[in-house]
SEGURO-243090 format. One record per residue: z, y, x of N, C-alpha, C in turn; residue in one letter; residue number from 1. Coordinates in pm, whole numbers, padded with zeros to 5 digits. Atoms other than C-alpha are relative to their C-alpha. Layout:
BEGIN
Z;Y;X;Z;Y;X;Z;Y;X;a;NUM
...
END
This chain:
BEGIN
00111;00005;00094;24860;02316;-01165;00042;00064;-00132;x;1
-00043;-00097;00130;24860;02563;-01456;-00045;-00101;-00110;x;2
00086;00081;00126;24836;02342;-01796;-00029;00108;-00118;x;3
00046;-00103;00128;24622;02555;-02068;00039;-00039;-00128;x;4
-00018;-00013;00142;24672;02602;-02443;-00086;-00153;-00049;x;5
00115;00152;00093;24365;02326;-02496;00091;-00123;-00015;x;6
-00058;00106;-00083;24556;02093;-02297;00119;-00084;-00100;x;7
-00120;00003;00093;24862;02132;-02547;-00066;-00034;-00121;x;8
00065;-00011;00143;24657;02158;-02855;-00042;-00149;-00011;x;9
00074;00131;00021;24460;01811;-02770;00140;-00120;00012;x;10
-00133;00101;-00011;24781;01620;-02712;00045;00018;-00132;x;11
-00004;-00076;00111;24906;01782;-02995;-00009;-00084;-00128;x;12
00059;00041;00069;24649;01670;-03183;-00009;-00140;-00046;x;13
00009;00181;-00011;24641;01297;-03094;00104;-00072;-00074;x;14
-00113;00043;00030;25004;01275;-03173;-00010;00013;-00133;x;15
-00006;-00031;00125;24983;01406;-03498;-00171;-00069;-00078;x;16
00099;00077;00065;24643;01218;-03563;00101;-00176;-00059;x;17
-00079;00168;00003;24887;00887;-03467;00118;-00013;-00129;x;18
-00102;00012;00089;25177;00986;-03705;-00113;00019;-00168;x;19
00052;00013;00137;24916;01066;-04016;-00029;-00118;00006;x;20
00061;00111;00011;24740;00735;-03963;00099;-00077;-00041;x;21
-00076;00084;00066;25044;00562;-04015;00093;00024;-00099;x;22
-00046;-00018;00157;25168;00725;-04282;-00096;-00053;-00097;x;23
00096;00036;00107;24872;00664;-04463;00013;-00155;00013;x;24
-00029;00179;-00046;24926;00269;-04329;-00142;-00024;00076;x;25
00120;00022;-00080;24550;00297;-04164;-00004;-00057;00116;x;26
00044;00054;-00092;24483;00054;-03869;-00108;00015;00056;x;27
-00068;-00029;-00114;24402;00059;-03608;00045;00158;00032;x;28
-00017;-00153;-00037;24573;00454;-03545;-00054;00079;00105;x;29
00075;-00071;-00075;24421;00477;-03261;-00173;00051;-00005;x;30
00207;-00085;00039;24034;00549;-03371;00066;00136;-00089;x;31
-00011;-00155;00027;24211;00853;-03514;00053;00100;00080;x;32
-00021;-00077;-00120;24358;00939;-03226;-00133;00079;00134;x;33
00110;-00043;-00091;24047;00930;-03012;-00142;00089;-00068;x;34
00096;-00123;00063;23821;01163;-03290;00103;00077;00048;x;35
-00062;-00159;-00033;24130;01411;-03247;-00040;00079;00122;x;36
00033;-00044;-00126;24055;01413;-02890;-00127;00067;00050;x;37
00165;-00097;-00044;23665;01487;-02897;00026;00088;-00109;x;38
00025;-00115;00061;23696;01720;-03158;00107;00139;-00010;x;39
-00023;-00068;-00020;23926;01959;-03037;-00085;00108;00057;x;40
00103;-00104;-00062;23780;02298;-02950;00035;00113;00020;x;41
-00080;-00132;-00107;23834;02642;-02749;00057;00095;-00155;x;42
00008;-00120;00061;23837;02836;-03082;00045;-00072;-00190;x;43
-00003;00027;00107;23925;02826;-03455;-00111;-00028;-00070;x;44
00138;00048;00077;23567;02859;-03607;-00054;-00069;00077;x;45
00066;00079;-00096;23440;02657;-03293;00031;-00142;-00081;x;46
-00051;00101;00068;23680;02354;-03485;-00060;-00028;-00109;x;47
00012;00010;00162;23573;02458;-03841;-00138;-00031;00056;x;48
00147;00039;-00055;23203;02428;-03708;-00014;-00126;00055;x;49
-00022;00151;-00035;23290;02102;-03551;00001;-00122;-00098;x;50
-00029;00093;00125;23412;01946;-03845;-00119;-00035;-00093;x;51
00117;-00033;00091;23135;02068;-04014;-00124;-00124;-00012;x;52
00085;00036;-00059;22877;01909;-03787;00074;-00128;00022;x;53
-00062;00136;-00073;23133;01597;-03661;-00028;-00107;-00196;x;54
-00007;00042;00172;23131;01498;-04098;-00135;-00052;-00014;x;55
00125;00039;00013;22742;01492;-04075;-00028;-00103;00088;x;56
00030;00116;-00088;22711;01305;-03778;00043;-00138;-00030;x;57
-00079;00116;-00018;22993;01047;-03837;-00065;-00083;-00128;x;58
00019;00081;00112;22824;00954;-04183;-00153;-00040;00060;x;59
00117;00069;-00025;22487;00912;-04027;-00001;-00099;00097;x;60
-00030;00131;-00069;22613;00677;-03774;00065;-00115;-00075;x;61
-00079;00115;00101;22866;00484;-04077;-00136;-00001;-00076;x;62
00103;00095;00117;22536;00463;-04267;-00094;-00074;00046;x;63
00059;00109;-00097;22301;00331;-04031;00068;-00108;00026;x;64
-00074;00144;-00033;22591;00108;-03902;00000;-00087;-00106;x;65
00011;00124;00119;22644;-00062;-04236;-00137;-00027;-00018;x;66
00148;00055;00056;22234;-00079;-04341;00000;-00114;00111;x;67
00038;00136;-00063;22211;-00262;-04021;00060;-00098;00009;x;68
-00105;00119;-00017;22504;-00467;-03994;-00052;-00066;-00132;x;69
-00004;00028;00147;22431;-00542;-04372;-00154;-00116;00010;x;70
00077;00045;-00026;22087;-00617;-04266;-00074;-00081;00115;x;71
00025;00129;-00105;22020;-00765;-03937;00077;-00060;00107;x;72
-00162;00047;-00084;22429;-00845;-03822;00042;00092;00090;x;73
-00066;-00062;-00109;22623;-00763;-03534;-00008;-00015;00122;x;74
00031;00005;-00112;22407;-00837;-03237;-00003;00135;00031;x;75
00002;-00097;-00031;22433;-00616;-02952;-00113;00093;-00009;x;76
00111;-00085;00024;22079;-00519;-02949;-00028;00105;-00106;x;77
00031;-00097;00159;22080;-00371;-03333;00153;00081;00043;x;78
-00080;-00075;00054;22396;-00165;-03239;-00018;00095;00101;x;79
00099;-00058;-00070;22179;-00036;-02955;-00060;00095;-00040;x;80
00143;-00073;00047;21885;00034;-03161;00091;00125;-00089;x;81
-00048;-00103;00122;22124;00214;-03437;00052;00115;00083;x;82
-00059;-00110;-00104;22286;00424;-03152;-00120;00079;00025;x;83
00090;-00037;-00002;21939;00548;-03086;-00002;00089;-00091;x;84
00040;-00037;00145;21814;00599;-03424;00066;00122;-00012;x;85
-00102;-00102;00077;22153;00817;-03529;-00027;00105;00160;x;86
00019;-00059;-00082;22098;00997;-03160;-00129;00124;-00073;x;87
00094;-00096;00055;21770;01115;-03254;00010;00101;-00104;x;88
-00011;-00082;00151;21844;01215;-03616;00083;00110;00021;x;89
-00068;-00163;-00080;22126;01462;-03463;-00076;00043;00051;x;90
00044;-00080;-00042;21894;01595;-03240;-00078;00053;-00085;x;91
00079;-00070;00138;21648;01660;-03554;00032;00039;-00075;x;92
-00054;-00039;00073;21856;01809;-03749;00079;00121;00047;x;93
-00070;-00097;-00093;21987;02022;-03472;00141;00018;-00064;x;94
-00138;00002;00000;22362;01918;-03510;00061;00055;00124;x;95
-00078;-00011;-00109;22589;02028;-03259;-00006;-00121;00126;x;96
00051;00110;-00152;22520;01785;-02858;00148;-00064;-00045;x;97
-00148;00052;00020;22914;01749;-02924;00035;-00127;-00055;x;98
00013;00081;00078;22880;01565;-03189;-00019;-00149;00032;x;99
00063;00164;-00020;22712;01261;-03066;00078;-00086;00090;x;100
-00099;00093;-00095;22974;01104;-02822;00116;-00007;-00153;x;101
-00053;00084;00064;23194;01076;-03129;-00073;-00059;-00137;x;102
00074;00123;00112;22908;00928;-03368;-00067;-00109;00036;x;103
00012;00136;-00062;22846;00678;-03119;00102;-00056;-00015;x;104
-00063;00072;00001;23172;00572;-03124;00049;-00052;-00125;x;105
00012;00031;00087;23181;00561;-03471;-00082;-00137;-00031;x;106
00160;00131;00017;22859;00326;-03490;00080;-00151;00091;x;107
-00059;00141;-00070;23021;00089;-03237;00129;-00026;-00115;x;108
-00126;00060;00109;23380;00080;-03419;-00017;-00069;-00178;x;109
00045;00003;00180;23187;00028;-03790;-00059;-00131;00066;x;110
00094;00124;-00054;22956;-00231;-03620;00070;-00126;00069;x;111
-00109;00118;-00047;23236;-00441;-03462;00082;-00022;-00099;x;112
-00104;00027;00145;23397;-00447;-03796;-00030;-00171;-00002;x;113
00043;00127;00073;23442;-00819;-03927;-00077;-00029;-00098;x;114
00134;00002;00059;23149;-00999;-04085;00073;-00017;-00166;x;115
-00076;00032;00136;23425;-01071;-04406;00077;00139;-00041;x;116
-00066;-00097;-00003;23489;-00786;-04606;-00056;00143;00088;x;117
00011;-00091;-00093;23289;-00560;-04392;00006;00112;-00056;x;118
-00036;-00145;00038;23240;-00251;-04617;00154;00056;-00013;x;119
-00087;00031;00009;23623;-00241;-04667;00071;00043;00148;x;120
-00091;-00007;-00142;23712;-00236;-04303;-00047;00129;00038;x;121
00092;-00169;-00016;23377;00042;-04248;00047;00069;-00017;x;122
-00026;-00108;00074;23526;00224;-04517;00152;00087;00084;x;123
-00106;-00034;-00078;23876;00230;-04315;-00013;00083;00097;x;124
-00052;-00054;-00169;23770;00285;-03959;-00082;00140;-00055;x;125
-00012;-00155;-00010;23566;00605;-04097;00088;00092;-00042;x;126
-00063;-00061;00055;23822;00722;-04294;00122;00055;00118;x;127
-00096;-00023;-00110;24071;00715;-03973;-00074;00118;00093;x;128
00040;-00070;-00113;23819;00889;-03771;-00018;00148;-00069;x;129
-00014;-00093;00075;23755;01128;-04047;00161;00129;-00006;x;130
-00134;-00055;00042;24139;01203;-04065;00052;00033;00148;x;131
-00005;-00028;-00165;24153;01229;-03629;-00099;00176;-00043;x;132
00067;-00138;-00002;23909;01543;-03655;00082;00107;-00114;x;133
-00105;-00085;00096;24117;01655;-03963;00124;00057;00061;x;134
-00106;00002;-00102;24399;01673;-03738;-00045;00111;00125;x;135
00027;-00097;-00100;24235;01884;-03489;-00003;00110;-00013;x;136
00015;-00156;00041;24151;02137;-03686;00116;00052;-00064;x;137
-00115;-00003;00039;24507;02140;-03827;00070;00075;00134;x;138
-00077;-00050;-00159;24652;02199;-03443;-00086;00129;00024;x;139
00078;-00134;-00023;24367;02481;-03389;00047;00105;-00068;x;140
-00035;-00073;00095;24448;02642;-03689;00149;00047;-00004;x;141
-00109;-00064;00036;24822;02693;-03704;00091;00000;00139;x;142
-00028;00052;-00070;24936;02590;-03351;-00044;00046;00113;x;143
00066;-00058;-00131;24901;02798;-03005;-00148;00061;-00081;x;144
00124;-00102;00034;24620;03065;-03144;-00086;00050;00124;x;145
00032;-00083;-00163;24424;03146;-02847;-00040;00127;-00076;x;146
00005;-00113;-00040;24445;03541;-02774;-00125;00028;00066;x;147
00146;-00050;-00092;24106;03596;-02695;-00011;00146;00042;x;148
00025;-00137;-00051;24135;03975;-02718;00097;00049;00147;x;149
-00062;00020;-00093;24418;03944;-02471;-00050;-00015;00155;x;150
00098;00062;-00156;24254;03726;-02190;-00117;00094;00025;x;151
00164;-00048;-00059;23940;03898;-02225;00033;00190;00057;x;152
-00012;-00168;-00053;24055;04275;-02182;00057;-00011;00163;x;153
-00037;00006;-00088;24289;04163;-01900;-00104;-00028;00146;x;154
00156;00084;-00138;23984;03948;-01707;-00149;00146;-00003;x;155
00093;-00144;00008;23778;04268;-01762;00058;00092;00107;x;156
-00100;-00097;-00088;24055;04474;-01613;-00005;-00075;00165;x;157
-00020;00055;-00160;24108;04235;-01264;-00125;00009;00051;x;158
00131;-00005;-00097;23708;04172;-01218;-00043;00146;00013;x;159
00047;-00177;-00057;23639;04591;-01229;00101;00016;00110;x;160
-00071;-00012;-00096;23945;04623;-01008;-00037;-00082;00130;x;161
00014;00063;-00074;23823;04366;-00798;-00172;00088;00073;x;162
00092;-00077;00003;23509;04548;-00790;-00009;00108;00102;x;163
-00050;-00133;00013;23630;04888;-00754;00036;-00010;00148;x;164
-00020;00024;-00147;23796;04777;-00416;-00076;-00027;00052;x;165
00118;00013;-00094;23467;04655;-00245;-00053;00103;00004;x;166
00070;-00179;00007;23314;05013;-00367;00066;00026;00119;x;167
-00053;-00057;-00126;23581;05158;-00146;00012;-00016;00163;x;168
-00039;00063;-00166;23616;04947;00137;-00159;-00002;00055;x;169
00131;-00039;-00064;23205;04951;00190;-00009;00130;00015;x;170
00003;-00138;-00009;23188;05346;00160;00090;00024;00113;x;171
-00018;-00055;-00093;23420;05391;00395;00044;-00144;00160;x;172
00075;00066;-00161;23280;05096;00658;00144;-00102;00042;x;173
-00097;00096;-00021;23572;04868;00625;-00025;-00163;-00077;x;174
00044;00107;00059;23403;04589;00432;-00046;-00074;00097;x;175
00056;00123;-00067;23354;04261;00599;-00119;-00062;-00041;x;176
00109;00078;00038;22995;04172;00572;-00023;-00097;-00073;x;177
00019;00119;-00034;23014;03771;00572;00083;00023;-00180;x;178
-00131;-00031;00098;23320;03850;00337;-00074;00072;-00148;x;179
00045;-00011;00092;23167;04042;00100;-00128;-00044;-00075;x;180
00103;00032;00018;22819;03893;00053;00077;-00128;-00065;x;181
-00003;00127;00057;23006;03554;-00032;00105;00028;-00155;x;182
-00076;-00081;00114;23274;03787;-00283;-00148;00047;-00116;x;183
00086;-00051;00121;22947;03913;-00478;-00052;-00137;-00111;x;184
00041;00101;00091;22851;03579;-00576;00136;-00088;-00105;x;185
-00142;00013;00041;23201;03491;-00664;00026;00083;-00146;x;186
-00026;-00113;00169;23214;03815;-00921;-00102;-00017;-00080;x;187
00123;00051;00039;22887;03714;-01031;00001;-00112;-00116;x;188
-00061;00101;00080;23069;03382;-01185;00114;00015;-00074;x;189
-00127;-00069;00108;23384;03596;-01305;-00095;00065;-00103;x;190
00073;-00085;00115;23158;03806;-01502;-00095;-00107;-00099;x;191
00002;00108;00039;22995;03475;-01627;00071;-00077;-00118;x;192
-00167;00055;00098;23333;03312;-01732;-00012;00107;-00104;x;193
-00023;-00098;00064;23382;03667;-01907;-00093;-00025;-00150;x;194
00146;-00051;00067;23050;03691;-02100;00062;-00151;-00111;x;195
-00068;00117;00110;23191;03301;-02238;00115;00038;-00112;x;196
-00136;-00010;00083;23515;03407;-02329;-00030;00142;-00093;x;197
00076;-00113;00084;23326;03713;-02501;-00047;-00069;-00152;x;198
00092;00058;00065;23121;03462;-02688;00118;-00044;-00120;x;199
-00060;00012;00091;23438;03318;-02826;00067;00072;-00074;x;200
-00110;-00109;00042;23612;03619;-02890;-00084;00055;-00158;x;201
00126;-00049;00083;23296;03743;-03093;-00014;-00092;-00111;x;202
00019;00063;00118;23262;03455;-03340;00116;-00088;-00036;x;203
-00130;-00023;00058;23636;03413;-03401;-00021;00067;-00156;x;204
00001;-00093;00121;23641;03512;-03783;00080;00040;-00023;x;205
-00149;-00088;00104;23890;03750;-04024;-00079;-00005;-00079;x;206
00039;00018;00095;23922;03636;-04318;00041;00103;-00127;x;207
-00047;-00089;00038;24032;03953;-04423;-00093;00146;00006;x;208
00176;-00051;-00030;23772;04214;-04512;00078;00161;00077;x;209
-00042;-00116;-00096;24004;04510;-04358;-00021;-00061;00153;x;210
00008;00030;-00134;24024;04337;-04050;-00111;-00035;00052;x;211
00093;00015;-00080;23683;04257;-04030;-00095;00122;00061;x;212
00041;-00099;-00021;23588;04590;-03986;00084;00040;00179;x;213
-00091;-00052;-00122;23827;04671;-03696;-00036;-00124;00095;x;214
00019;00108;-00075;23733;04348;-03541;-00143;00015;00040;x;215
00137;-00040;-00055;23346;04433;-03547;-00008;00148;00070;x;216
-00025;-00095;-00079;23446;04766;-03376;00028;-00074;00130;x;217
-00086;00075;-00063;23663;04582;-03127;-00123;-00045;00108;x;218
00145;00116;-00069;23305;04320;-03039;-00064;00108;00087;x;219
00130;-00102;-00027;23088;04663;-02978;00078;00064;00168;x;220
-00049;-00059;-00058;23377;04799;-02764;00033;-00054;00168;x;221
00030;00053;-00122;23388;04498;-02555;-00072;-00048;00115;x;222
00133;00036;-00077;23089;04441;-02494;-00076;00106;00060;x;223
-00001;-00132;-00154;23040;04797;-02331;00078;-00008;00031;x;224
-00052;00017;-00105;23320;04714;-02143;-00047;-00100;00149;x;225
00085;00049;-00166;23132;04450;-01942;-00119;00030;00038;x;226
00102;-00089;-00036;22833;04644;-01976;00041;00089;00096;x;227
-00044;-00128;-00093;23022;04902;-01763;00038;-00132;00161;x;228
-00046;00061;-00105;23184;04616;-01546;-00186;-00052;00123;x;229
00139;00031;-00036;22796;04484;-01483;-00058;00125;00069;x;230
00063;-00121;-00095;22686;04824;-01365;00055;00033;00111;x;231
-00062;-00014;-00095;22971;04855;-01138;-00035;-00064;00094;x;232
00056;00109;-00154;22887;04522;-00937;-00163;00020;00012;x;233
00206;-00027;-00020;22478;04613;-00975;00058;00121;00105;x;234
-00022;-00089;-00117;22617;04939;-00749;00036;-00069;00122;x;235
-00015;00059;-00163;22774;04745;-00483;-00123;-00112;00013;x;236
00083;00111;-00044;22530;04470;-00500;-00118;00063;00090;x;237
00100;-00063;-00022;22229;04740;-00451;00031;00134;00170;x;238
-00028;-00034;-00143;22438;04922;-00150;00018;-00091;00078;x;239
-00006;00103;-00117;22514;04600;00006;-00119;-00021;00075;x;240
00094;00026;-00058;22177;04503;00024;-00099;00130;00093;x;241
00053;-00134;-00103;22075;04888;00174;00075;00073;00081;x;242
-00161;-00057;-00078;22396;04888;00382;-00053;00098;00080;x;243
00065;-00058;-00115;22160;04988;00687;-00060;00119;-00035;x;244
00094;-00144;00033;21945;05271;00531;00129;00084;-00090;x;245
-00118;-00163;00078;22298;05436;00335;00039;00007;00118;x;246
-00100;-00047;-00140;22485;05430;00675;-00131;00096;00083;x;247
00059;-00060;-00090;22171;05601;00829;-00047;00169;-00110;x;248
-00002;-00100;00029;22177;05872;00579;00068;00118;00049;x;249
-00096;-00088;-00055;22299;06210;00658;00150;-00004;-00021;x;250
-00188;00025;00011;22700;06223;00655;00001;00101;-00120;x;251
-00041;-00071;00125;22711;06485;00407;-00050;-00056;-00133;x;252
00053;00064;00107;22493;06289;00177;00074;-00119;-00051;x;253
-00011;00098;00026;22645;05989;00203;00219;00071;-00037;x;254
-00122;-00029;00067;23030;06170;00108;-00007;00020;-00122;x;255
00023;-00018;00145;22863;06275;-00220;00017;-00113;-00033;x;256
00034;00145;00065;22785;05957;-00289;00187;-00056;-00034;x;257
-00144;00077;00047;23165;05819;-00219;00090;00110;-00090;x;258
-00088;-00090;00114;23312;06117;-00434;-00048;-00008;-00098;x;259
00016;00059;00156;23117;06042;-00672;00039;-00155;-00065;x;260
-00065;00126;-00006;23182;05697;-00647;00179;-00014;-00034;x;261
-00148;-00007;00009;23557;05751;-00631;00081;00059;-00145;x;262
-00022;-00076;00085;23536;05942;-00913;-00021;-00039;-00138;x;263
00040;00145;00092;23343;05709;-01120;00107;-00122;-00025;x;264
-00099;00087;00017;23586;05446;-01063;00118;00043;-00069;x;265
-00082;-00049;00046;23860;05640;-01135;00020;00017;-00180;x;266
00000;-00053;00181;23730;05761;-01478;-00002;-00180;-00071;x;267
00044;00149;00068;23611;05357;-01550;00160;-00044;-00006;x;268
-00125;00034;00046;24000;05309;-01500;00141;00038;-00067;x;269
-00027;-00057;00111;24116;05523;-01707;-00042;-00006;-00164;x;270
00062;00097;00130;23891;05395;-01992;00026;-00075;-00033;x;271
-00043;00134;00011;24011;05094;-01964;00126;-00029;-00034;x;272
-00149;-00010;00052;24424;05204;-01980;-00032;00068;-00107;x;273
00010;-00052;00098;24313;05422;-02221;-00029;-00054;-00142;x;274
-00009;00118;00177;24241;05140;-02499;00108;-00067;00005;x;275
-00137;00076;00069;24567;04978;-02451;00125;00092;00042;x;276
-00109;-00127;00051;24772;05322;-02461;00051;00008;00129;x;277
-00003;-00017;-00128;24847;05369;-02077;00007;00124;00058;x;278
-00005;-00136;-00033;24704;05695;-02059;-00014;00103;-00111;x;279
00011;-00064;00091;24689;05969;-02224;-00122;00044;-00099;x;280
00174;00037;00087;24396;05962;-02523;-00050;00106;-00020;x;281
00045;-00139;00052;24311;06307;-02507;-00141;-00014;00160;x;282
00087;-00050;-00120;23975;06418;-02259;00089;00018;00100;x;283
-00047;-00073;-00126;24072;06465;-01905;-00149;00102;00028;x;284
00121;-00094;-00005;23810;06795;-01935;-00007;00032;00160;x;285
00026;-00062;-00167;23851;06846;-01539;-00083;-00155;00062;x;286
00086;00100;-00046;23757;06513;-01459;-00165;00011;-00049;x;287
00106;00024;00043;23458;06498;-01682;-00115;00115;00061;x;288
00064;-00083;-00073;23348;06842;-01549;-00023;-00064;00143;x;289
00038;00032;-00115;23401;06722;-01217;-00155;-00122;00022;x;290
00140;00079;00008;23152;06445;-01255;-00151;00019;-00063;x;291
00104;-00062;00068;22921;06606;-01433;-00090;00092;00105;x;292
00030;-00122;-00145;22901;06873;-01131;-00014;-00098;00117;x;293
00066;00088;-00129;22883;06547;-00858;-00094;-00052;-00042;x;294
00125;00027;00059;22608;06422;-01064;-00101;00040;00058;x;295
00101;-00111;-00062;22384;06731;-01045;00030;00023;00136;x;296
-00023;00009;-00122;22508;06742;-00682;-00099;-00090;00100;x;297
00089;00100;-00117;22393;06442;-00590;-00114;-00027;-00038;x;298
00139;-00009;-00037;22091;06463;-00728;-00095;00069;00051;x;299
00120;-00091;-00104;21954;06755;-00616;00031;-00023;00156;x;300
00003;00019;-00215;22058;06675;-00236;-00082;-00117;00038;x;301
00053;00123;-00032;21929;06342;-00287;-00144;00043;-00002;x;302
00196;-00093;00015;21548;06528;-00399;00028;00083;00080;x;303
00031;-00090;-00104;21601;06790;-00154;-00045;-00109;00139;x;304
00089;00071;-00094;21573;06508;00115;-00152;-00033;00011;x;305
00104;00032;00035;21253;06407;-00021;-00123;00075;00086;x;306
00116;-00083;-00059;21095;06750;00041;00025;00024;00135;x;307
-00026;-00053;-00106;21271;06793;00341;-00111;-00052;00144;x;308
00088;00066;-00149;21012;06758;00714;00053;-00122;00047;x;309
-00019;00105;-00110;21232;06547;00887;00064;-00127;-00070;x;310
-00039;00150;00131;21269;06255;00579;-00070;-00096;00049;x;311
00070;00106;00001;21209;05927;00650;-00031;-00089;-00149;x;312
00013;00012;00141;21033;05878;00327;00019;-00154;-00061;x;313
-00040;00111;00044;21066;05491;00337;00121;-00034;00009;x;314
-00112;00027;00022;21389;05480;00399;00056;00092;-00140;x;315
-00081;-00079;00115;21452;05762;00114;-00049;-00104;-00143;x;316
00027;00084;00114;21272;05498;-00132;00072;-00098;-00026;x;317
-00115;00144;-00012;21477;05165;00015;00122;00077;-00079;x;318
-00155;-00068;00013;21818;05390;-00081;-00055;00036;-00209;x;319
00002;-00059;00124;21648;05531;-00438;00059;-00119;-00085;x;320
-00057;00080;00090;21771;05200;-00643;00141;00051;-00015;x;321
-00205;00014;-00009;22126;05235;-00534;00042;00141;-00072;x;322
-00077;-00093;00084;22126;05595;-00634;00005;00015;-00159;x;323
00025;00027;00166;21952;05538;-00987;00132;-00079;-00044;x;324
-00123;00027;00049;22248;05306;-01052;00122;-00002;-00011;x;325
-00131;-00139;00013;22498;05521;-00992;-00007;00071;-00113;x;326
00031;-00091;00123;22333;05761;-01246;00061;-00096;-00088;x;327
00014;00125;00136;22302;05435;-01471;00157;-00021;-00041;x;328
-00158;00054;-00004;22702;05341;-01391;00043;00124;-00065;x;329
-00079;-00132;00088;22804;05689;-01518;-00033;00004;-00120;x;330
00021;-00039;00169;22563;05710;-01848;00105;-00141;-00066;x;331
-00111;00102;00045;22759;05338;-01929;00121;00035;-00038;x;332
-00167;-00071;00041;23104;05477;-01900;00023;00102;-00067;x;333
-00010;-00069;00092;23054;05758;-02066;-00047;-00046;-00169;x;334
-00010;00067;00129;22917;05536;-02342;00118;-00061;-00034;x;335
-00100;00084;00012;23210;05340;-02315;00114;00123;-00042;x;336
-00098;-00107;00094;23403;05653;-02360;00044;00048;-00156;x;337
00058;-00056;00100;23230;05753;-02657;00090;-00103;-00114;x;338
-00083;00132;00088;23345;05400;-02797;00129;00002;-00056;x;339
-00144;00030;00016;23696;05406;-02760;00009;00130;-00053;x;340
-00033;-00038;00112;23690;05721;-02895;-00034;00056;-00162;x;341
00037;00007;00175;23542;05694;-03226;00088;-00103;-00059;x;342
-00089;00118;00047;23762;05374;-03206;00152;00073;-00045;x;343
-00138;-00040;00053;24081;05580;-03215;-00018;00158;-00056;x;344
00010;-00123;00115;23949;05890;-03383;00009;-00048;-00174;x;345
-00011;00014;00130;23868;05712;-03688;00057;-00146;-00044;x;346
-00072;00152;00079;23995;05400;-03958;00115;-00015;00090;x;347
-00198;00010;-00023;24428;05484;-03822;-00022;-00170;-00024;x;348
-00064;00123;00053;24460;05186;-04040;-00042;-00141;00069;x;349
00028;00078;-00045;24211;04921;-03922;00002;-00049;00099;x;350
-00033;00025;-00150;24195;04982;-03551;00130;-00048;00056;x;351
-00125;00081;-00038;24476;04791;-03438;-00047;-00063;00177;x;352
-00009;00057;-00126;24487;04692;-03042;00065;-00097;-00008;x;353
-00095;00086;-00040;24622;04374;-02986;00061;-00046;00130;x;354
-00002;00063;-00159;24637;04337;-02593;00098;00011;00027;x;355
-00138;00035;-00056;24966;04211;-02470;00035;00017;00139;x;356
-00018;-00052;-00166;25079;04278;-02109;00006;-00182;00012;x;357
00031;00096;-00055;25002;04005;-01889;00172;-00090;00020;x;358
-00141;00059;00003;25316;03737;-01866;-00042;-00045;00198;x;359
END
């Protein structure tokens, strides 16, 4: 079992919630241990946003808890109703969902306070829970950094490769049906995962105004990268489902197709070494010609069928998706080209790659 960065971070966290609490002399240490634990989070501003939102919540559950305790005790029913109450008011205020599993537990721990002295004890247990989320964002912040640009280029790189191999192995009639129909839905949920770990990568801040420039390059660059990865699996998805009408195309038609295909891939993986210095950053002008020339190839053979007598015109319609997104998969990558290089044509200084080789 692989243990992740979170995994470390939330332990981490707990521990170092337990040693502040008793420095400060705060009882019980553990209600600061168990905020550290819900308010850990995948990301640095994910934390600072936590805090943000965990600060609002926790006081509208410590203020309800005292009005009512203050006012109609410490039956269970009123610590019920107040759990409610503070429920709702997060949702009306549109706090973070997060939030509310630790401003319930707030409301209970304030509400089981003793009836002697109660503000006093209140004032304690929020202050502990206060100083547990403080703690979290302490471990986020200086402590295991998650590498988002890292993970995410790499998981970009395996699901096109993963890809890239079904292209080949259907084109040339070695793909396992059963096998690949249950693989599409599979990449379907990698590209998924991706699009998440995008999300965090993307609202990660720099607090540095050079770097935020090279970092909003970076967002644009990745996100036509799974724009390109998405067109790739829309090609196999759209030949899978017209396996029967491409295999009944003519043989010469259907080789265009895999040279172009082959060719496509090729260039998409070269794009891809080509942002973390792999290959060489100059045009490959033979490639690009070449595809440019299977392009126009395959489209005029593909419209010459059309007019041709002996076309079976519904089968030339079933097959037209698959070829449109072929076209579509090439204008992508060549956007994606375009990207990376304006990325390393211009701002030397800002553009900075960070992607580490895989351990």
């Amino acid at each position: 079992m692989k243990l992740g960065a979170r995994i470390f971070k939330t332990g981490l966290a707990i521990m170092l919630s337990l040693y502040l609490a008793m420095w400060f002399g705060l009882e019980p240490p553990m209600f600061a241990a168990l905020a550290a634990g819900f308010a850990i989070q995948p990301s640095i501003y994910r934390t600072f946003q936590t805090i943000l939102d965990q600060v609002q919540a926790n006081v509208i559950g410590a203020v309800l808890g005292v009005i009512f305790v203050m006012t109609f005790g410490h039956e269970p029913f009123v610590v019920g109703l107040v759990v409610v109450l503070a429920i709702a008011i997060i949702i009306k205020i549109k706090l973070e969902s997060s939030t509310i599993p630790l401003a319930i537990v707030t409301i209970i721990i304030i509400m089981e306070s003793p009836a002697e002295n109660f503000v006093d004890f209140a004032t304690d247990r929020f202050v502990l829970i206060a100083l547990g989320v403080f703690a979290a964002f302490l471990v986020n912040l200086f402590f295991i950094p998650p590498q988002y640009e890292t993970k995410l280029y790499h998981k970009i790189v395996h699901c096109t490769d993963e890809i890239t191999q079904w292209l080949m192995l259907f084109l040339r009639k070695d793909a396992d049906p059963k096998t690949l129909k249950k693989d599409l839905s599979r990449l379907d949920e990698k590209l998924s995962q991706i699009e998440n770990m995008y999300l965090l990568y993307e609202e990660e801040r720099n607090y540095f105004l050079k770097s935020q420039y090279g970092k909003a390059r970076k967002v644009v660059l990745f996100r036509q990268m799974m724009v390109a990865a998405n067109n790739a699996l829309a090609v196999l998805k759209k030949l899978e489902r017209r396996s029967d009408e491409f295999h009944q195309m003519p043989e010469a038609l259907q080789k265009l197709i895999e040279e172009q295909l082959q060719l496509l891939t090729s260039y998409h993986d070269r794009i891809l070494l080509r942002y973390i210095g792999k290959v060489n950053n100059q045009h490959n002008k033979e490639m690009i010609e070449e595809l440019i020339r299977g392009k126009a190839e395959l489209t005029d053979a593909y419209m010459e069928r059309y007019t041709g007598d002996s076309i079976d015109r519904e089968l030339w319609i079933h097959l037209l998706p698959a070829i449109s997104q072929i076209l579509e998969y090439q204008e992508q990558l060549e956007h994606l080209e375009q990207l990376v290089d304006s990325f390393f044509s211009y701002h030397h200084d800002e553009n900075k790659v960070k992607v580490m080789d895989e351990e």
